[in-house]
C-alpha positions as CSV (number, residue, x, y, z in Angstrom):
1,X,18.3,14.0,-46.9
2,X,14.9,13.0,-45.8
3,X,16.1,10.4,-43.7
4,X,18.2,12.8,-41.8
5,X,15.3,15.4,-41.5
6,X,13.2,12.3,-40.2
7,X,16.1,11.8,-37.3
8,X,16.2,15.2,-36.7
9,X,12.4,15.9,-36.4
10,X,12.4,12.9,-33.9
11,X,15.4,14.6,-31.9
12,X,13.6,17.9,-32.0
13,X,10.7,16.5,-30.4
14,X,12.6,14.7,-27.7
15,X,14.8,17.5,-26.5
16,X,12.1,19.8,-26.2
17,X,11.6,19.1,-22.0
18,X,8.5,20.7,-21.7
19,X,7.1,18.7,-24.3
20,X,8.4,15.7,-22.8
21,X,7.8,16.5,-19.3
22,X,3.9,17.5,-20.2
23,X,3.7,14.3,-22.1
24,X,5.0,12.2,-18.8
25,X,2.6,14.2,-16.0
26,X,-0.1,13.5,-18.5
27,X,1.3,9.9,-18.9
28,X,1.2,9.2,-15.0
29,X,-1.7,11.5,-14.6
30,X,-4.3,9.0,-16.8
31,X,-2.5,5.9,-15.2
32,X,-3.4,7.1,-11.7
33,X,-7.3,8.0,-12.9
34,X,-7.6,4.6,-14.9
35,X,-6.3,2.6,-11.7
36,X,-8.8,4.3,-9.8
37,X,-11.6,3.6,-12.6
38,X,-10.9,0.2,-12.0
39,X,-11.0,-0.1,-8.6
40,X,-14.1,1.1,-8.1
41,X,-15.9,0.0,-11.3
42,X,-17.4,-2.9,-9.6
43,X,-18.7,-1.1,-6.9
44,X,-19.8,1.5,-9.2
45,X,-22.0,-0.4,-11.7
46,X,-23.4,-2.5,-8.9
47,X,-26.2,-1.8,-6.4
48,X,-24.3,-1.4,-2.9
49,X,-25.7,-3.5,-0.2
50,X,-24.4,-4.3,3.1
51,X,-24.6,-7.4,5.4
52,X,-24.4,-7.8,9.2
53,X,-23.9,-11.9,9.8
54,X,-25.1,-12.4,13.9
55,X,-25.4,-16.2,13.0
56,X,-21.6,-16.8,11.8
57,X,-22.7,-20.7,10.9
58,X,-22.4,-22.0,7.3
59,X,-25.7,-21.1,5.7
60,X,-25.4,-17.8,7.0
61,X,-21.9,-17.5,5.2
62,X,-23.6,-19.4,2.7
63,X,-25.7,-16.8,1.3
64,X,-23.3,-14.1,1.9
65,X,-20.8,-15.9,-0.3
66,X,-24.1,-16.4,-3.0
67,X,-24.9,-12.5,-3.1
68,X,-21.3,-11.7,-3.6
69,X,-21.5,-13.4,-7.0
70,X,-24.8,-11.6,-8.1
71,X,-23.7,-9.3,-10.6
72,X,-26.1,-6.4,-9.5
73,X,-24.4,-6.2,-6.3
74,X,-21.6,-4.9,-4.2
75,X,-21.5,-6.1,-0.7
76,X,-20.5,-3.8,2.3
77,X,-20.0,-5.8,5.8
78,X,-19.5,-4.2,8.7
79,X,-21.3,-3.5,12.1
80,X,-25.1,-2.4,12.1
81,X,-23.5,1.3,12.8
82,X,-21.3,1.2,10.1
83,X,-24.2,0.2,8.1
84,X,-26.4,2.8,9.1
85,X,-23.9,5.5,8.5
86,X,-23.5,4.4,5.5
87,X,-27.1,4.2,4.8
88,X,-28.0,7.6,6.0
89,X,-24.8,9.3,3.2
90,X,-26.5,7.0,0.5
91,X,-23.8,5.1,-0.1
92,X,-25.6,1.5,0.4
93,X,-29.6,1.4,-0.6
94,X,-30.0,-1.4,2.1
95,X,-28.3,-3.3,4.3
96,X,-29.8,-6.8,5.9
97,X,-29.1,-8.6,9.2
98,X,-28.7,-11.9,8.8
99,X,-30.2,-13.4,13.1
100,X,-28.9,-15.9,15.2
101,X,-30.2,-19.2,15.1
102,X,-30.3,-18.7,11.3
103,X,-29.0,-21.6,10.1
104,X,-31.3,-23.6,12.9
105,X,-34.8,-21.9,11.7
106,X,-34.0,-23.1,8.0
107,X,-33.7,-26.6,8.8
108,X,-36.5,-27.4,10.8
109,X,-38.6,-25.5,8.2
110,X,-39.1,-21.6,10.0
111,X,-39.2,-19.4,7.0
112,X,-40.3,-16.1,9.1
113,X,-38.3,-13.5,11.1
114,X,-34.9,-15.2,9.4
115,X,-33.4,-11.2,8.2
116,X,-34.6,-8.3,8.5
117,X,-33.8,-5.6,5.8
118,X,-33.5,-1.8,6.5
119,X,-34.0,0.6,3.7
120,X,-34.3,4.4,3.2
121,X,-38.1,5.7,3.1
122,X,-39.6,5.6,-0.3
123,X,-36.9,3.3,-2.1
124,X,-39.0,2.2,-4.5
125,X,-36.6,-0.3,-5.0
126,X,-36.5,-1.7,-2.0
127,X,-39.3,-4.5,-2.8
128,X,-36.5,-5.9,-6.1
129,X,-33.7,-5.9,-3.3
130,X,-35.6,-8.1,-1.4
131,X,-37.1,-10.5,-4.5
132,X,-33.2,-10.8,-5.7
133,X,-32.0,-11.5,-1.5
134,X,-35.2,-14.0,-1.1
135,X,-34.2,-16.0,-4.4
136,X,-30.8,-16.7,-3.0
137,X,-32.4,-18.1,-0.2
138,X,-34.7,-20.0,-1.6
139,X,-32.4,-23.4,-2.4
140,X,-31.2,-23.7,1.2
141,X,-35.0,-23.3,2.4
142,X,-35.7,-25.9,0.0
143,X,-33.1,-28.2,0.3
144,X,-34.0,-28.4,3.8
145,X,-37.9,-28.6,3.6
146,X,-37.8,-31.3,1.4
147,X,-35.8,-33.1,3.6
148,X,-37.9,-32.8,6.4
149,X,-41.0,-33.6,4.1
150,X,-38.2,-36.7,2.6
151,X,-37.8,-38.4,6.6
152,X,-41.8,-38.3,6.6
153,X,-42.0,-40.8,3.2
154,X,-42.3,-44.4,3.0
155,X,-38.9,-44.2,2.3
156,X,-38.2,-48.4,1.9
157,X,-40.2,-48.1,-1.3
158,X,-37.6,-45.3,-2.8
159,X,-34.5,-45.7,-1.0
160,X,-32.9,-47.9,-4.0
161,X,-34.0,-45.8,-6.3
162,X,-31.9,-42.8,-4.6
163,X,-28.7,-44.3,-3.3
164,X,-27.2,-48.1,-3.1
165,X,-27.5,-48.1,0.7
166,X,-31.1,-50.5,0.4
167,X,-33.1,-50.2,3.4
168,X,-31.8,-47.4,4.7
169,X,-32.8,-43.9,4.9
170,X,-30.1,-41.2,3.4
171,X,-29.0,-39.0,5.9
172,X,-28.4,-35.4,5.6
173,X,-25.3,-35.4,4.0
174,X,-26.0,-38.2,1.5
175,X,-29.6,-36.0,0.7
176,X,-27.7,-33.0,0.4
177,X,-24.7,-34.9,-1.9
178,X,-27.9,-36.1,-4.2
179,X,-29.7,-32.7,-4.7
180,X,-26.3,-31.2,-5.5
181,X,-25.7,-34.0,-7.9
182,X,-29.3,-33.3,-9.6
183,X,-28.2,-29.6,-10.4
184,X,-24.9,-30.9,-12.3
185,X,-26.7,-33.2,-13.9
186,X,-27.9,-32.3,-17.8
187,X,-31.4,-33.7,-17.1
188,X,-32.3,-31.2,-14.8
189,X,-29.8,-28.3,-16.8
190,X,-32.4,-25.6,-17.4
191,X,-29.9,-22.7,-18.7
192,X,-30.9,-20.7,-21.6
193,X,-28.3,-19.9,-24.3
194,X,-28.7,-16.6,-25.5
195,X,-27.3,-14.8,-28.6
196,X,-27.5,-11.3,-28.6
197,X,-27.1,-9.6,-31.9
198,X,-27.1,-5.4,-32.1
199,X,-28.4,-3.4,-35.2
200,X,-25.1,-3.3,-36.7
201,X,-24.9,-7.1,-37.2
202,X,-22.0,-7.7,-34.6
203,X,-22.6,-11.1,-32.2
204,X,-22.3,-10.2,-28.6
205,X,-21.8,-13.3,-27.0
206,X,-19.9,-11.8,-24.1
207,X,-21.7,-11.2,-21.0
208,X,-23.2,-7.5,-21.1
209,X,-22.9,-5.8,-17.9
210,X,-22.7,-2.1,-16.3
211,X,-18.8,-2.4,-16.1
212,X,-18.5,-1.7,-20.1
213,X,-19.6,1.8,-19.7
214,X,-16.8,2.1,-17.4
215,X,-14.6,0.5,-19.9
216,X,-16.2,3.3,-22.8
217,X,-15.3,5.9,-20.7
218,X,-11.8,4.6,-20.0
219,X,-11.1,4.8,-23.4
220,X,-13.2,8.3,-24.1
221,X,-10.7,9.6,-21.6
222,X,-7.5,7.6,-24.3
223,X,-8.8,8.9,-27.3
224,X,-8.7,13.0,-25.6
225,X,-5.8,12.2,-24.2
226,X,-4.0,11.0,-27.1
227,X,-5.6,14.0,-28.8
228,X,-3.2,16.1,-26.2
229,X,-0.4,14.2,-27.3
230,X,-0.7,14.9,-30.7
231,X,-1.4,18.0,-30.7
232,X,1.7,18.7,-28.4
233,X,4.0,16.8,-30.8
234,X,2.6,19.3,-33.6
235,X,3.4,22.0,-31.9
236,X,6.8,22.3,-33.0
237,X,5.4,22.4,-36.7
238,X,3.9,25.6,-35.9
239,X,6.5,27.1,-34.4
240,X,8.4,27.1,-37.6
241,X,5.6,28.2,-39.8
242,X,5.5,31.3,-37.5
243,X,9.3,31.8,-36.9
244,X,9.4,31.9,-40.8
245,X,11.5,28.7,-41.1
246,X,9.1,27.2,-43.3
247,X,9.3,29.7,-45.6
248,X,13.4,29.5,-45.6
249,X,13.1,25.7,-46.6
250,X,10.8,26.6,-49.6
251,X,13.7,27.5,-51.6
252,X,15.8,24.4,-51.1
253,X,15.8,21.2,-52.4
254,X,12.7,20.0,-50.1
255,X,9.6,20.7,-50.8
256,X,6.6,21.7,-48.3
257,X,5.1,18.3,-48.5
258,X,8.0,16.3,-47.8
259,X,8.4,19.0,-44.4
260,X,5.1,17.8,-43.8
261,X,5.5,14.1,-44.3
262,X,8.4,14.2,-42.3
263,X,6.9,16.4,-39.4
264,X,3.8,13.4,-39.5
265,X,6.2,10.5,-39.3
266,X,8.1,11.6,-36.6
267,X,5.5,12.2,-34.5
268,X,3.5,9.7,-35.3
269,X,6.5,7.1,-34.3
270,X,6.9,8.6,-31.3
271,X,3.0,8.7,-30.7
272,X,3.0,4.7,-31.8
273,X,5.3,4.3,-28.4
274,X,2.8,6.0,-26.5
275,X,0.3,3.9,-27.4
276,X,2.4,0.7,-26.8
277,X,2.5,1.8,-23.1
278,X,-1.1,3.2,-22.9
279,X,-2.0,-1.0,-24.5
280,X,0.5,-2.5,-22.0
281,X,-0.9,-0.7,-19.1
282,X,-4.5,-1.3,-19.6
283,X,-4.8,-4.7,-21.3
284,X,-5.2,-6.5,-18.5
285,X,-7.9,-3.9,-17.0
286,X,-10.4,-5.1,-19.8
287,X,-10.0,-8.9,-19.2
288,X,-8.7,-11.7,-20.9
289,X,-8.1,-10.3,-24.5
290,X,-6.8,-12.8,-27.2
291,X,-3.6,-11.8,-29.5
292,X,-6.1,-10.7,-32.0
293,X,-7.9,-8.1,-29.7
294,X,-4.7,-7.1,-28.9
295,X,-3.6,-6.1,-32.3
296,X,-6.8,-4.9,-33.4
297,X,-6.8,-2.4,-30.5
298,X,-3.2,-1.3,-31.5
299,X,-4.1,-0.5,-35.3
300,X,-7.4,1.4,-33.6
301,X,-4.8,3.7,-31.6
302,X,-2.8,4.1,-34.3
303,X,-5.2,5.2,-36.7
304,X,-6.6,7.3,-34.2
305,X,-3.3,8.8,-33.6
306,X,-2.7,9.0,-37.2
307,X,-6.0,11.2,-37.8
308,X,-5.3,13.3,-35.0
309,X,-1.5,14.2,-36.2
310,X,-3.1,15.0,-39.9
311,X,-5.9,17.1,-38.0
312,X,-3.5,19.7,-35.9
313,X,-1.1,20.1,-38.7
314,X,-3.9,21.0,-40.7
315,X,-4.5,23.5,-37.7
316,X,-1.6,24.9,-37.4
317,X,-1.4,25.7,-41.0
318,X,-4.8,27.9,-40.4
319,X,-3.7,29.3,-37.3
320,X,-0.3,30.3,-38.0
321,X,0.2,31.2,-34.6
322,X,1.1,29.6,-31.9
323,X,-1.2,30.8,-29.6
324,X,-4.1,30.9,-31.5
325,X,-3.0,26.9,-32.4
326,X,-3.0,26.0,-28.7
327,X,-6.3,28.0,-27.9
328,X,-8.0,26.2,-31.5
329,X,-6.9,22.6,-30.1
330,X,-7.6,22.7,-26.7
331,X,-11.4,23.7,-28.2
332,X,-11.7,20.9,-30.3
333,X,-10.3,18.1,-28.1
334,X,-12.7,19.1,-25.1
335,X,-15.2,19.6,-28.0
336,X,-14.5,15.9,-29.5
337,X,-14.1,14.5,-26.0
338,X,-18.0,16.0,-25.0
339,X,-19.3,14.6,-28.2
340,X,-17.4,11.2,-27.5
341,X,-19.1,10.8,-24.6
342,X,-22.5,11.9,-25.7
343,X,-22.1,8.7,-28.3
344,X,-21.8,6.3,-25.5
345,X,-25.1,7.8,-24.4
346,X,-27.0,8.1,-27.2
347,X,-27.2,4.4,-27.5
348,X,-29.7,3.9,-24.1
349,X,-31.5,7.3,-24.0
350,X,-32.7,6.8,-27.7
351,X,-32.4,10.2,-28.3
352,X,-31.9,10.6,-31.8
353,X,-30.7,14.2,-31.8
354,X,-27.2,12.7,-29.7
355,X,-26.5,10.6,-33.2
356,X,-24.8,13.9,-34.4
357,X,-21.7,12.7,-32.2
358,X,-21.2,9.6,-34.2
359,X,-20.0,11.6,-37.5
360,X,-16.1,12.7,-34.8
361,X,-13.1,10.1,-34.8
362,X,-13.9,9.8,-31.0
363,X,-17.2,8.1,-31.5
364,X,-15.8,5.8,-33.9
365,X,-13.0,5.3,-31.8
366,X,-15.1,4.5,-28.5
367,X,-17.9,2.3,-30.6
368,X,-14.9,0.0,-32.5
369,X,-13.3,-0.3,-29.3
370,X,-16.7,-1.7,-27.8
371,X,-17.2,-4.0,-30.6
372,X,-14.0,-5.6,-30.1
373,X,-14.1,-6.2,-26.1
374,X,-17.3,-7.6,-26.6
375,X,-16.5,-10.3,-29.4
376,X,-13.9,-12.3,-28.5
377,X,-14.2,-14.3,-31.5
378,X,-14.4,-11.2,-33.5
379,X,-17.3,-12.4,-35.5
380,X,-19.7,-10.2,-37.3
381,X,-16.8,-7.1,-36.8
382,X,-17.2,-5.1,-39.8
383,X,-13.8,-3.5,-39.6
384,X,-16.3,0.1,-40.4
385,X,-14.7,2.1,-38.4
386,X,-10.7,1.6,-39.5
387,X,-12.3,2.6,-42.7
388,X,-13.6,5.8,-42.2
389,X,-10.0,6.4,-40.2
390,X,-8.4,5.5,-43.4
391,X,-10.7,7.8,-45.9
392,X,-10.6,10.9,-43.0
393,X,-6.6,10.1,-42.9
394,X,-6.3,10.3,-46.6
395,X,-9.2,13.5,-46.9
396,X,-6.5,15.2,-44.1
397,X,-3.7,13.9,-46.1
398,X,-4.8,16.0,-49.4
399,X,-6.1,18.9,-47.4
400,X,-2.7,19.6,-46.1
401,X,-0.6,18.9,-49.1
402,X,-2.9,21.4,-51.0
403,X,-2.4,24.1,-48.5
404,X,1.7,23.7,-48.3
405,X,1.4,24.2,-52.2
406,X,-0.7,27.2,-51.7
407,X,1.2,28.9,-48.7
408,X,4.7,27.7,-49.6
């Protein structure tokens, strides 16, 4: 019997087409806004810079090629109109001009007049820009004044000491082959490896950049929407409380809690396929997760989803009304989705006040999900947040057993 109500719930769900067709848009709709998340993200959580190359030589490209991989920036090029334009709408905070005879001037030792940077007035940081552009110059400049200061040396007392060819001076090439040789080499290896440990204990040995506010917000916007998919799969719940049904079934065989239980495992199996395609879709979109992200991310949605089932059910039980259920919900996910997003805030304005958003499933949601991105050999997790999911499930769990005794 309860096996056949568990079919049927699942059927019920399924054939109701404006459920399922409100589920799909929303589906397709989060897809479309997480794709364009992550196109941009880079750009986003990066300083926007542009480049116009009149040299074209190697050094030139060169450098170009070096500020690219600087994390704090996104490179624009274009023409030195296109640059402007997009200076003027503040959509770049600089853009540089790279001159002809570039690539000459650095190698017979001209450090002046080599780019000229053009900024908005009062940039105040204009002056960093320039530091972090200057530093990636700084090893070609090098390489090629201490060459020049190199073919000045009495170089037949130090020749054998650089190369096997004795008695001979190196050339460029063999110069340049040494020096890049010296910064492969673990004598002259002067990286620093840093562990940074939070308050909560947790080892974040991942590289810590802008893009993982991106990421927090990606999955702020997964928890509300998964909020809007469970509270449309409880809909159907409320429906029969108000059509009277509920009271019909109180005077069979089943009793209000076993209604219940099957209403919640209905729709949280069809809610656990949701969250199958929301992990597909985005797992590659927060880089190379191992199996055991994978999974732990799954049990996170599903314990979400789990709370979030048990918390409109409890609604609708209140409410009794369709209506006022829809009105009730739609409050408390955009109310849960503000204070989700405050948590994610509160951590780098120190504003103590914003802490108040940590005691809603979103936060724990968004701050578990962070904890796992950013440990990929999940060391120091302290699994806190599944627990309070479990306790809040269980708390939910009781709540609504004890009204469906009193109301049924």
């Amino acid at each position: 019997m309860k096996n056949n109500l568990y079919t049927l719930r699942i059927k019920a769900i399924l054939n109701d087409k404006l459920t399922c067709g409100i589920l799909m848009i929303s589906l397709l709709l989060f897809l479309y806004i997480i794709n364009n998340f992550s196109i941009h993200a880079e750009e986003r959580s990066s300083i926007p810079i542009g480049i116009l190359n009149l040299d074209q030589s190697e050094s030139s490209k060169d450098l170009i090629m070096d500020l690219r991989k600087v994390p704090s920036f996104y490179v624009y090029e274009g023409s030195k109109e296109y640059l402007n334009g997009l200076l003027l709408k503040e959509q770049i905070r600089a853009y540089l001009i790279i001159h002809k005879e570039y690539e000459k001037s650095i190698q017979i030792g001209k450090t002046e007049d080599l780019i000229t940077m053009y900024y908005s007035a009062g940039d105040e940081t204009a002056k960093i820009l320039s530091d972090i552009i200057a530093g990636e110059m700084l090893y070609k400049i090098c390489l090629y004044k201490g060459y020049n200061k190199y073919q000045f040396l009495p170089w037949k007392d130090y020749s054998s000491q650089l190369t096997l060819k004795q008695n001979k001076m190196l050339t460029w090439n063999d110069y340049n082959a040494y020096a890049n040789s010296l910064m492969n080499s673990p004598d002259f290896d002067f990286g620093f490896n840093i562990s940074m440990i939070n308050t909560d204990n947790r080892n974040n040995g991942s590289k810590i950049d802008n893009s993982i506010l991106y990421q927090q917000v990606i999955w702020g916007i997964i928890a509300m929407l998964l909020g809007f998919t469970a509270m449309l799969m409880s809909l159907g719940a409320v429906l029969e409380i108000e059509s009277g049904i509920r009271n019909k079934a109180g005077i069979s065989l089943l009793g209000p809690f076993s209604l219940d239980l099957s209403y919640f495992t209905a729709a949280f199996t069809l809610q656990s396929i949701f969250c199958i395609v929301l992990l597909a879709s985005l797992a590659g979109k927060f880089g190379n997760l191992t199996i055991k992200q994978v999974l732990l991310l799954f049990l996170l949605l599903e314990l979400f989803s789990g709370v979030m089932i048990l918390w409109f059910l409890l609604i609708g039980k209140l409410s009794e009304r369709a209506g006022r259920f829809q009105l009730i919900s739609i409050i408390c996910i955009l109310l849960f989705g503000l204070l989700g997003f405050l948590s994610i805030t509160a951590g780098f304005l120190g504003n103590e006040l914003l802490n108040i958003s940590k005691i809603i499933p979103n936060s724990w949601f968004i701050d578990e999900f962070t904890a796992i991105i950013l440990n990929k050999n999940l060391q120091g997790i302290t699994n806190i947040s599944y627990i309070k999911f479990i306790i809040t499930a269980c708390g939910l769990l009781i709540i609504n057993r004890l009204l469906s005794k009193k109301q049924y």
